[in-house]
ROTORGU-747264 format. One record per residue (C-alpha): residue number from 1; chain; y, z, x. Coordinates in Angstrom, 2 decimals, m for minus. Layout:
<recs>
REC:NUM:A:Y:Z:X .
...
</recs>
This chain:
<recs>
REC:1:A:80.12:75.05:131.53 .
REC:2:A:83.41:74.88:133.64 .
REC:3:A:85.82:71.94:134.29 .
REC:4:A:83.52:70.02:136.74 .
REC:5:A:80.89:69.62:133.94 .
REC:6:A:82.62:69.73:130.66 .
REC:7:A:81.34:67.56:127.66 .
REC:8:A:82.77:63.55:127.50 .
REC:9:A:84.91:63.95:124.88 .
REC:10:A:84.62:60.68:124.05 .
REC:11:A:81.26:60.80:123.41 .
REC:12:A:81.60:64.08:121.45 .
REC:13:A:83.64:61.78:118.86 .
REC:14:A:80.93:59.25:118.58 .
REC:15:A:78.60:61.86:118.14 .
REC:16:A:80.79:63.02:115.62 .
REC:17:A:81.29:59.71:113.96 .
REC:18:A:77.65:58.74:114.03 .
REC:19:A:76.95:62.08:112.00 .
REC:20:A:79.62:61.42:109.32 .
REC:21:A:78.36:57.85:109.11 .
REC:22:A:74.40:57.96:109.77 .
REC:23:A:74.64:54.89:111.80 .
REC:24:A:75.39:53.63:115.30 .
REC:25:A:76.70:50.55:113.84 .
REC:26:A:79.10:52.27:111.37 .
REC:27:A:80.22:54.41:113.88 .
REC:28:A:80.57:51.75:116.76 .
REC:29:A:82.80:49.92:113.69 .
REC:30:A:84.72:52.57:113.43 .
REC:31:A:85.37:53.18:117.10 .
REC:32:A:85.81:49.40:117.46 .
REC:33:A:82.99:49.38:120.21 .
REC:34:A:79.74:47.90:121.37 .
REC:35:A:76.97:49.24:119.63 .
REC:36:A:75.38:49.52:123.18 .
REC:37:A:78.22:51.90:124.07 .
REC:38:A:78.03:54.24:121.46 .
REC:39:A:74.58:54.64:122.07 .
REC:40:A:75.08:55.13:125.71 .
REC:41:A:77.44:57.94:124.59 .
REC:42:A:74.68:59.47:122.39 .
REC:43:A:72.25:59.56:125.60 .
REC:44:A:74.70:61.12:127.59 .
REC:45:A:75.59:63.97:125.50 .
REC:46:A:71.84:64.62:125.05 .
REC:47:A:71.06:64.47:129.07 .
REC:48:A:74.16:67.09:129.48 .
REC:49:A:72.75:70.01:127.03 .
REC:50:A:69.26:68.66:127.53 .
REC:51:A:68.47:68.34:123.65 .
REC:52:A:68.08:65.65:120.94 .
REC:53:A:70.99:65.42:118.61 .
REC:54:A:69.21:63.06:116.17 .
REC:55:A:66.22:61.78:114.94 .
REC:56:A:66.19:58.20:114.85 .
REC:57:A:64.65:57.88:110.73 .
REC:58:A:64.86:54.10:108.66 .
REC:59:A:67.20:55.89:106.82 .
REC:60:A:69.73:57.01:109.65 .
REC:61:A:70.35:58.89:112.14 .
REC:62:A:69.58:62.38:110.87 .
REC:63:A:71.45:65.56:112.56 .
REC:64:A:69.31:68.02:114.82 .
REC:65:A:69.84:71.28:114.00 .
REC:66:A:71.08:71.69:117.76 .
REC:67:A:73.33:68.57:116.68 .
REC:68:A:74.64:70.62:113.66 .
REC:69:A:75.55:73.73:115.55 .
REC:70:A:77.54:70.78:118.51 .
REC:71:A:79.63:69.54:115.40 .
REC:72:A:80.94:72.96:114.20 .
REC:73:A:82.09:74.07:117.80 .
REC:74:A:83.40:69.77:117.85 .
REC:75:A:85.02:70.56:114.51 .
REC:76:A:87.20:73.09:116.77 .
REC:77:A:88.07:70.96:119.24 .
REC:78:A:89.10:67.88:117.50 .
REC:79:A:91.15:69.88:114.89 .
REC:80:A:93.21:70.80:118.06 .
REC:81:A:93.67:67.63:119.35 .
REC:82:A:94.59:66.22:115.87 .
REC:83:A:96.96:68.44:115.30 .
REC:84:A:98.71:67.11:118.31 .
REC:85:A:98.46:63.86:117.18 .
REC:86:A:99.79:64.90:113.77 .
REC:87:A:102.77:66.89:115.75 .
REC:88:A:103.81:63.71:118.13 .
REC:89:A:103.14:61.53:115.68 .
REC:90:A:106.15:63.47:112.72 .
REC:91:A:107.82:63.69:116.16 .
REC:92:A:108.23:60.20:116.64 .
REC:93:A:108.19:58.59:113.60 .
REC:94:A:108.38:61.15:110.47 .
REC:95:A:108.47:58.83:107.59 .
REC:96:A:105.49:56.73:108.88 .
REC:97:A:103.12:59.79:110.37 .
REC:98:A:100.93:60.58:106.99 .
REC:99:A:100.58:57.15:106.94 .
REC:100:A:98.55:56.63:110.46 .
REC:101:A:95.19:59.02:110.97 .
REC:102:A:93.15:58.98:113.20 .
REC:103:A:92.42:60.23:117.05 .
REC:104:A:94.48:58.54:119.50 .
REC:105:A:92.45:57.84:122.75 .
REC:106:A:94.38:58.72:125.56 .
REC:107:A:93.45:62.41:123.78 .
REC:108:A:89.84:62.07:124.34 .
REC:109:A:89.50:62.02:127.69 .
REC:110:A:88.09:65.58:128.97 .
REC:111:A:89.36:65.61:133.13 .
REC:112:A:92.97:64.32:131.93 .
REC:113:A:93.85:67.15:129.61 .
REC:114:A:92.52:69.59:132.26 .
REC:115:A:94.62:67.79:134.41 .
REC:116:A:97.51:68.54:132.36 .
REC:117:A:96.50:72.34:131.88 .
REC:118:A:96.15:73.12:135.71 .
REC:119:A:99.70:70.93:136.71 .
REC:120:A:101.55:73.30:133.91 .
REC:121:A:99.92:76.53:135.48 .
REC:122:A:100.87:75.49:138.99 .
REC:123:A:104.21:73.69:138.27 .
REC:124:A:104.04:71.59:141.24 .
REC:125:A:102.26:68.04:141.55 .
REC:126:A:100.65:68.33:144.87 .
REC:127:A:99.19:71.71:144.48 .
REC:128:A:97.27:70.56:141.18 .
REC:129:A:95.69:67.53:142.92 .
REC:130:A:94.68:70.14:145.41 .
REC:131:A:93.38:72.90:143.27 .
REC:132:A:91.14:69.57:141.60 .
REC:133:A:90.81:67.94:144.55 .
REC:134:A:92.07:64.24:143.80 .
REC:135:A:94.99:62.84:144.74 .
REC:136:A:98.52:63.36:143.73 .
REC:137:A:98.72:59.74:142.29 .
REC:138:A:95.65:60.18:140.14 .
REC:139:A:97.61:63.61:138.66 .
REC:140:A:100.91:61.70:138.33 .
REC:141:A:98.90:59.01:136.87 .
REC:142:A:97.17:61.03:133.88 .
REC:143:A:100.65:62.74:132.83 .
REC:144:A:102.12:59.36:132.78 .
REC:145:A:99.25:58.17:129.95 .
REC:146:A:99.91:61.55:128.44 .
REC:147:A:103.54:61.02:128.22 .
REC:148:A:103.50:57.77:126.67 .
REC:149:A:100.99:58.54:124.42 .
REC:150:A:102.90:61.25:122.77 .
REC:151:A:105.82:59.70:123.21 .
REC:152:A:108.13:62.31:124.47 .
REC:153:A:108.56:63.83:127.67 .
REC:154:A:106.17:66.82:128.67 .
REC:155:A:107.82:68.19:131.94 .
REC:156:A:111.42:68.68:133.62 .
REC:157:A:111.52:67.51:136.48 .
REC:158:A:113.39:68.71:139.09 .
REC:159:A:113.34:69.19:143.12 .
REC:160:A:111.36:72.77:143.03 .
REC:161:A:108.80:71.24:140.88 .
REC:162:A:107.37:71.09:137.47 .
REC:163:A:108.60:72.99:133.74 .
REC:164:A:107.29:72.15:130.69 .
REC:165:A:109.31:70.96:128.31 .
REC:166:A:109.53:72.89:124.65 .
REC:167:A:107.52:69.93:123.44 .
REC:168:A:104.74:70.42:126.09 .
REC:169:A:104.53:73.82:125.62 .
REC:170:A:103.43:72.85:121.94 .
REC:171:A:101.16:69.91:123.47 .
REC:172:A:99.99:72.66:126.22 .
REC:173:A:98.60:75.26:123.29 .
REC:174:A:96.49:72.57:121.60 .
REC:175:A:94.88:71.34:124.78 .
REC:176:A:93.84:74.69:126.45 .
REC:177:A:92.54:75.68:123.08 .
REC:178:A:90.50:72.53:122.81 .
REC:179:A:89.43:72.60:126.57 .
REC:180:A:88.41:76.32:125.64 .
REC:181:A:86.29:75.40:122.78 .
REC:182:A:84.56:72.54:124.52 .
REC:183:A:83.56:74.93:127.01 .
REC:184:A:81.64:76.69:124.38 .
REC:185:A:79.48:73.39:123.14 .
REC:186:A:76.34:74.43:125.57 .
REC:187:A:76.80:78.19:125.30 .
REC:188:A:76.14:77.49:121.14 .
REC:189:A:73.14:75.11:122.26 .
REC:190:A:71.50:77.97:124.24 .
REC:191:A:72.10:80.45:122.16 .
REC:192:A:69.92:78.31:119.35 .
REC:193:A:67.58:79.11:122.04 .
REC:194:A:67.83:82.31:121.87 .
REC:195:A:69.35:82.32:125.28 .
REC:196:A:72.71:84.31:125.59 .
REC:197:A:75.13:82.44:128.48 .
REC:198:A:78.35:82.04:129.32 .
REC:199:A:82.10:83.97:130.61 .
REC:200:A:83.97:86.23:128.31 .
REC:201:A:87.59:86.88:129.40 .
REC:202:A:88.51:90.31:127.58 .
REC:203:A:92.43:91.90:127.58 .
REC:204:A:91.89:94.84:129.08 .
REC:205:A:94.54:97.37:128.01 .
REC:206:A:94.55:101.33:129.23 .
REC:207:A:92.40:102.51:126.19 .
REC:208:A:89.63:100.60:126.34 .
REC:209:A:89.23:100.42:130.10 .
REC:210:A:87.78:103.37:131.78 .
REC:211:A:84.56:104.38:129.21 .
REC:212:A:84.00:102.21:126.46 .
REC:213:A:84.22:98.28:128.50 .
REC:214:A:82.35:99.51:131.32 .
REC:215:A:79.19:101.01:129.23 .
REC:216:A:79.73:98.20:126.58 .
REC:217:A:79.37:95.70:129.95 .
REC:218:A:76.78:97.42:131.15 .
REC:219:A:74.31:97.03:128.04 .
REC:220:A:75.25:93.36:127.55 .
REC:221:A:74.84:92.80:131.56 .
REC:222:A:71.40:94.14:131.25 .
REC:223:A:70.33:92.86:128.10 .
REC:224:A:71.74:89.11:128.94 .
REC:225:A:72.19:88.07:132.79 .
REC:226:A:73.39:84.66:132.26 .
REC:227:A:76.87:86.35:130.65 .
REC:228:A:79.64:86.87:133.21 .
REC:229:A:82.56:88.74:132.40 .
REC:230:A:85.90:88.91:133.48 .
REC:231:A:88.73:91.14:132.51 .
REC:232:A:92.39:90.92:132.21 .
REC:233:A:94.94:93.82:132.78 .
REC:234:A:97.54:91.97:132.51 .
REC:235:A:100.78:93.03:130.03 .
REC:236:A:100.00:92.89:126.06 .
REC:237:A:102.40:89.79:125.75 .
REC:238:A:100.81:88.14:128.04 .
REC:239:A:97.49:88.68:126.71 .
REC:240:A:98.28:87.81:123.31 .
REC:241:A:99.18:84.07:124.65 .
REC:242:A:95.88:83.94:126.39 .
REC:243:A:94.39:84.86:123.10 .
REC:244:A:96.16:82.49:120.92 .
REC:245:A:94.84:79.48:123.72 .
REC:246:A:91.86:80.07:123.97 .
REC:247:A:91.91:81.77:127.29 .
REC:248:A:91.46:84.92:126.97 .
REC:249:A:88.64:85.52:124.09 .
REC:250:A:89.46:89.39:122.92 .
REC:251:A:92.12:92.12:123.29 .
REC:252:A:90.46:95.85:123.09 .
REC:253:A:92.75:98.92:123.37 .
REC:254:A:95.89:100.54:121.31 .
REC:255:A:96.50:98.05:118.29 .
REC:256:A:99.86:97.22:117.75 .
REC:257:A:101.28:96.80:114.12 .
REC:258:A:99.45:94.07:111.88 .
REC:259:A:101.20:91.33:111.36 .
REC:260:A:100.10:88.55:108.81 .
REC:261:A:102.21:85.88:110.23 .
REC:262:A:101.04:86.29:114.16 .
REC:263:A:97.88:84.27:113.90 .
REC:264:A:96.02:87.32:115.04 .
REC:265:A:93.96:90.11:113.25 .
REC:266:A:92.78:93.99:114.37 .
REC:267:A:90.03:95.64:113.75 .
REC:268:A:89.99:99.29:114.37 .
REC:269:A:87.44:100.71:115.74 .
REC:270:A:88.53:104.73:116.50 .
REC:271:A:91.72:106.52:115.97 .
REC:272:A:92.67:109.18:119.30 .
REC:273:A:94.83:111.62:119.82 .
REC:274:A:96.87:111.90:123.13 .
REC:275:A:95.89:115.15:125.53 .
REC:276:A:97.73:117.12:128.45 .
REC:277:A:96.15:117.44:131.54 .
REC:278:A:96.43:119.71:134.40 .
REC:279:A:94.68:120.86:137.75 .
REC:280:A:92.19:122.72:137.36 .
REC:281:A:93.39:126.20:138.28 .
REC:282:A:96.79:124.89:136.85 .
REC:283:A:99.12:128.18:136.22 .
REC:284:A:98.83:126.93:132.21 .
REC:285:A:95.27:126.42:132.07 .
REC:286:A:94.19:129.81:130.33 .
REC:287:A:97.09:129.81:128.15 .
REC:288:A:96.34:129.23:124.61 .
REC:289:A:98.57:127.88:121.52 .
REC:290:A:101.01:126.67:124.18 .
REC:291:A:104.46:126.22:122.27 .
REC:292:A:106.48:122.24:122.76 .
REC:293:A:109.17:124.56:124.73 .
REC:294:A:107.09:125.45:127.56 .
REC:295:A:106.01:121.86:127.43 .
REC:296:A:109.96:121.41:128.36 .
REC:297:A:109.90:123.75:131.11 .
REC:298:A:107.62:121.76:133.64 .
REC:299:A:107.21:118.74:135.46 .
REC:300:A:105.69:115.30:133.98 .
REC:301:A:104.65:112.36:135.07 .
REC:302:A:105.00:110.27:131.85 .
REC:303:A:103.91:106.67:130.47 .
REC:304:A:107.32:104.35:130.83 .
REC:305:A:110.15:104.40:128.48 .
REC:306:A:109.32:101.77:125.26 .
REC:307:A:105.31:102.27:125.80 .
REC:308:A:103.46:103.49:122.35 .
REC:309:A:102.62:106.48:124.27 .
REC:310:A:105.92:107.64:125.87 .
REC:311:A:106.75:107.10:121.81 .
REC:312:A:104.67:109.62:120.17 .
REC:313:A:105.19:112.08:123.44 .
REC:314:A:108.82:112.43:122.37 .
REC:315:A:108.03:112.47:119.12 .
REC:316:A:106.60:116.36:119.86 .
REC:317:A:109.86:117.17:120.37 .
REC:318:A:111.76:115.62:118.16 .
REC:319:A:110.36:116.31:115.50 .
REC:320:A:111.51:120.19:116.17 .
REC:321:A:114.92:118.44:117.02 .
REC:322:A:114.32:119.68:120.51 .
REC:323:A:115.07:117.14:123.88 .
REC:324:A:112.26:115.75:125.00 .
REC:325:A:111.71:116.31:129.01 .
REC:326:A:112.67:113.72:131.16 .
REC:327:A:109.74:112.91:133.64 .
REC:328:A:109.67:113.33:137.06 .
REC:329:A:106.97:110.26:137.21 .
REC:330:A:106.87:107.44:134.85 .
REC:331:A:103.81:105.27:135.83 .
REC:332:A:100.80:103.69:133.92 .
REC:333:A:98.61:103.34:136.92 .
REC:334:A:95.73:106.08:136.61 .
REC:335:A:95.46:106.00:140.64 .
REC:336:A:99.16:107.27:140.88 .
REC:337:A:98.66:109.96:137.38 .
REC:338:A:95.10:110.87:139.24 .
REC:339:A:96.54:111.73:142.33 .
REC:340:A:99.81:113.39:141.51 .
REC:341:A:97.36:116.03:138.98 .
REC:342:A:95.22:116.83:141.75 .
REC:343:A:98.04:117.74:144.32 .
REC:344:A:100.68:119.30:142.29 .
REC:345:A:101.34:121.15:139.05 .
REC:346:A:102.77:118.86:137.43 .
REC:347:A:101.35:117.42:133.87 .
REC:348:A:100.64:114.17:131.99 .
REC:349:A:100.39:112.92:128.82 .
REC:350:A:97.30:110.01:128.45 .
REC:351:A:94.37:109.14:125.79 .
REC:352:A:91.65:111.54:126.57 .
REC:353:A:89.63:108.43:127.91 .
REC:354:A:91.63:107.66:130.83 .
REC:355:A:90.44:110.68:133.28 .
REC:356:A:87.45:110.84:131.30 .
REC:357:A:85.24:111.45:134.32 .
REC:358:A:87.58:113.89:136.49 .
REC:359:A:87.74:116.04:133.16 .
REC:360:A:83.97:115.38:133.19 .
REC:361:A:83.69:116.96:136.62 .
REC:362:A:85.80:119.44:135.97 .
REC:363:A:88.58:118.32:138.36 .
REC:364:A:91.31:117.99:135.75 .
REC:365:A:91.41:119.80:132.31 .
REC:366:A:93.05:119.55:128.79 .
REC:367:A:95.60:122.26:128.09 .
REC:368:A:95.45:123.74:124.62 .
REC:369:A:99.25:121.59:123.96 .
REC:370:A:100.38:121.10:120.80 .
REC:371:A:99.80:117.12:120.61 .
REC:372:A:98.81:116.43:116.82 .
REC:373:A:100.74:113.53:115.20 .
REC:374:A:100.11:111.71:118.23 .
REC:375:A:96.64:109.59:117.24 .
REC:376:A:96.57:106.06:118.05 .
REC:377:A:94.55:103.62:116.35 .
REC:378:A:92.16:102.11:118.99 .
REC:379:A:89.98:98.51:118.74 .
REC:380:A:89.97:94.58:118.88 .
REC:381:A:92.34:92.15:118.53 .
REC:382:A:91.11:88.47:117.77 .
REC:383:A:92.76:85.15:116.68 .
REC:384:A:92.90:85.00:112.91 .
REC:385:A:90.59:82.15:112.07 .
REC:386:A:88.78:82.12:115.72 .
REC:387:A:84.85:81.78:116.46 .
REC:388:A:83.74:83.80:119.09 .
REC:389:A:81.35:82.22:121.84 .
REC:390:A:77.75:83.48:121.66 .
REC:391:A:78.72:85.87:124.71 .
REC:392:A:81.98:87.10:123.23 .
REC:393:A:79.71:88.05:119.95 .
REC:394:A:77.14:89.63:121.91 .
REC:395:A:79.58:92.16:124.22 .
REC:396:A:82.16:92.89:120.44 .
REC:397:A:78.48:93.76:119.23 .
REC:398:A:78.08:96.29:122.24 .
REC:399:A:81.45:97.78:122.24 .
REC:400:A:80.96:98.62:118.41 .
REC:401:A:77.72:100.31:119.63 .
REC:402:A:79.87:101.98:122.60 .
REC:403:A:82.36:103.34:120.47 .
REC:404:A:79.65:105.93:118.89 .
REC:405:A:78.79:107.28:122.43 .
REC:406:A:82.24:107.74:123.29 .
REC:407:A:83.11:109.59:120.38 .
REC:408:A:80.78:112.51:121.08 .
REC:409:A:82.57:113.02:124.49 .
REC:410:A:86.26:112.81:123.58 .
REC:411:A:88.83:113.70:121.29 .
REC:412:A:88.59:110.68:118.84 .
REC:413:A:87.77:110.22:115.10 .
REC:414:A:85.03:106.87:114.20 .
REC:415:A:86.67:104.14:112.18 .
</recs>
C-alpha cells in the first residue's frame, strides 16, 4: 500500500470504535456523527482490503478475524498519534492535559500527515506540492490545520525554505511511525491469506551486505514475489533514525553496544573475526605464523579512523605496545579495497565476507596474520517493542536460515 492508497484514517477509528463498542450507534455517539456515516466508513474500509470486518449478529457487530488482526496493526497507529496529542496537549496546557482524552481530528486525516512528512524531507513548500502533485496552497493549507491543532509552531521559516522546529521534529517521529504502520494494515490482511506482500527497507551495513542479504533475498524473492525489497547503505546514525520511524524496518551487520535506554534491541546472530588479504601471488602469501611486526612493515589500505574495525586493527598492535601502521588508504568502499589488492601489494584488513567471492575464485587470499581478538559480533538490530510487517518476518526468517550457509564458507562462529 503506498501514499496514493493508504487506509482513511478516519474510518480506521470508527472501525476501531465500533469494535470497542459493538454498535454503529454507540460508536457514531461517540464520534458525534450520523449513524449513516459511520457506516459508510465501515464499507469503505472493507472495499479497500476487500474483506468483511464484521458480522452484522442481533447482538452486535462481532469482529472478523481479518477485523481482529486490522485493530492490532490500528492499535500501532493510534498509540502514535495519541501520544502526540498527549505531547501538544502537556505542551500547551500542563495542568489541564490528563484531564482531556481523546483523538483530536485534524490527526486523523491520512494525505495531511503525509503531507507534513514529505514538506519536512524536502524543506521547501513548492517542491512538496510537486513531489504530491497538488498545489502549493493545498500544502500550506494542511500545515496551517496542523499548526493550530497542536498549537505550536512546526517549521522556521525563513527565505531558503523550510526547518523543523524541535517541536516538529517530536510531532515528525510520531507521524512517520504511524504513516509506517498504516502501510502495513493490508500486508497483515494478506498475510491471513496466506499471501506474503509488501516492501521491506533493510540498513544495510558492510557485514551483512555481500553474502548473507543477497542469498537471504534470494530465497524470500523466490518463495514470495509480491515482497519488494529495498536496501539502505546509508551511515549507522542515520539508519538508526529510520529505524526508530518506522522507515527503515531492520539494521543487519556489526552490532554496536546494547543499550537499554535507546529504544532498540540486537540480536546476534554470528560472531567473526577480521582477515588480511593479499594478491594472490602476494610476496607474503606462503609465509606462515606471520609476526604483528611484519604486519608494520607494509602498505595498508585501512577502514577510517573511529570505525569498529580500524579499532580492533590497532588493537594488534597495541596490545604488544607496538605503533600501529598508518595506512596508505583509508576507505570503506569494497570497489576501491578490490581494486587497490588486485594491482598492488599492498594489504587490507576486512570481515572475511566482504571479498567473499574474489577469495572464492582465488583472486585474493587470507594471509596466515595474527588477527585473534579481533571478532565482531554480527546480526539484527530492531526497535524495542516493534512488530515486524509480514514481509520483514518472512526475509529475518531467511537471513537466520542464511547465516548457517555462510558459516561453512567463512571464518565465523554460529550464535
Amino acid at each position: 500500500m503506498n501514499e496514493s492508497d493508504s487506509l482513511n484514517l478516519a474510518h480506521l477509528h470508527a472501525v476501531r470504535l465500533i469494535a470497542e463498542t459493538g454498535s454503529v450507534s454507540r460508536a457514531a455517539a461517540a464520534l458525534f456523527r450520523a449513524q449513516s456515516a459511520v457506516t459508510r466508513a465501515v464499507q469503505e474500509t472493507e472495499s479497500a482490503l476487500g474483506e468483511r470486518l464484521f458480522d452484522r449478529k442481533p447482538s452486535g457487530m462481532l469482529p472478523t478475524a481479518v477485523c481482529r488482526a486490522v485493530l492490532r496493526r490500528s492499535e500501532r497507529v493510534f498509540g502514535e498519534l495519541e501520544e502526540i496529542a498527549r505531547w501538544s496537549r502537556a505542551r500547551r496546557a500542563p495542568r489541564h492535559a490528563a484531564a482531556e482524552a481523546g483523538l483530536p481530528a485534524y490527526l486523523l486525516n491520512t494525505r495531511r500527515l503525509q503531507l507534513f512528512v514529505t514538506l519536512a524531507r524536502h524543506k521547501h513548500m513548492p517542491s512538496a506540492a510537486r513531489a504530491l502533485g497538488i498545489t502549493q496552497p493545498a500544502v500550506s493549507s494542511a500545515v496551517k490545520i496542523l499548526e493550530s491543532g497542536a498549537g505550536m509552531p512546526l517549521f522556521h521559516r525563513n527565505p531558503r525554505g523550510l526547518l523543523l522546529t524541535s517541536e516538529g521534529e517530536t510531532f515528525l517521529l510520531h507521524a512517520r511511525r504511524a504513516l509506517n504502520e498504516l502501510r502495513h494494515v493490508s500486508d497483515d490482511v494478506a498475510a491471513l491469506r496466506g499471501h506474503i506482500q509488501g516492501s521491506v527497507t533493510v540498513g544495510a551495513l558492510p557485514l551483512g551486505r555481500t553474502v548473507i542479504l543477497p542469498e537471504a533475498i534470494a530465497h524470500v524473492i523466490r518463495q514470495y514475489p509480491g515482497v519488494r525489497v529495498v536496501t539502505d547503505e546509508s551511515a549507522y546514525e542515520s539508519l538508526v533514525g529510520g529505524l526508530r520511524a518506522g522507515d527503515v524496518d531492520f539494521i543487519l551487520g556489526a552490532l554496536r553496544p546494547y543499550d537499554a535506554e535507546s529504544g532498540l534491541e540486537n540480536e546476534k546472530l554470528m560472531t567473526e573475526e577480521l582477515v588480511v588479504l593479499a594478491r594472490r601471488g602476494h610476496p607474503l602469501e606462503t609465509q606462515h605464523d606471520l609476526t604483528v611486526k611484519q604486519l608494520t612493515q607494509v602498505q595498508w589500505i585501512l577502514p577510517r579512523r573511529q570505525s569498529p574495525a580500524r579499532g580492533l586493527f590497532e588493537s594488534m598492535f597495541k596490545r604488544l605496545k607496538i605503533k600501529p601502521p598508518t595506512p596508505t588508504v583509508e576507505t570503506a568502499d569494497l570497489a576501491v579495497i578490490r581494486g587497490l589488492l588486485l594491482r598492488t601489494d599492498m594489504l587490507a584488513v576486512t570481515s572475511a565476507q566482504q571479498l567473499h567471492y574474489e577469495r572464492q575464485s582465488g583472486e585474493i587470499v587470507a594471509l596466515d596474520a595474527p588477527t585473534r581478538q579481533t571478532s565482531r559480533d554480527i546480526g539484527l538490530t530492531l526497535r524495542a517493542g516493534g512488530a515486524p510487517s509480514p514481509a520483514a518476518r518472512v526475509l529475518i526468517d531467511a537471513i537466520r536460515i542464511a547465516i548457517g550457509d555462510v558459516a561453512r564458507t567463512t571464518r565465523i562462529i554460529r550464535r
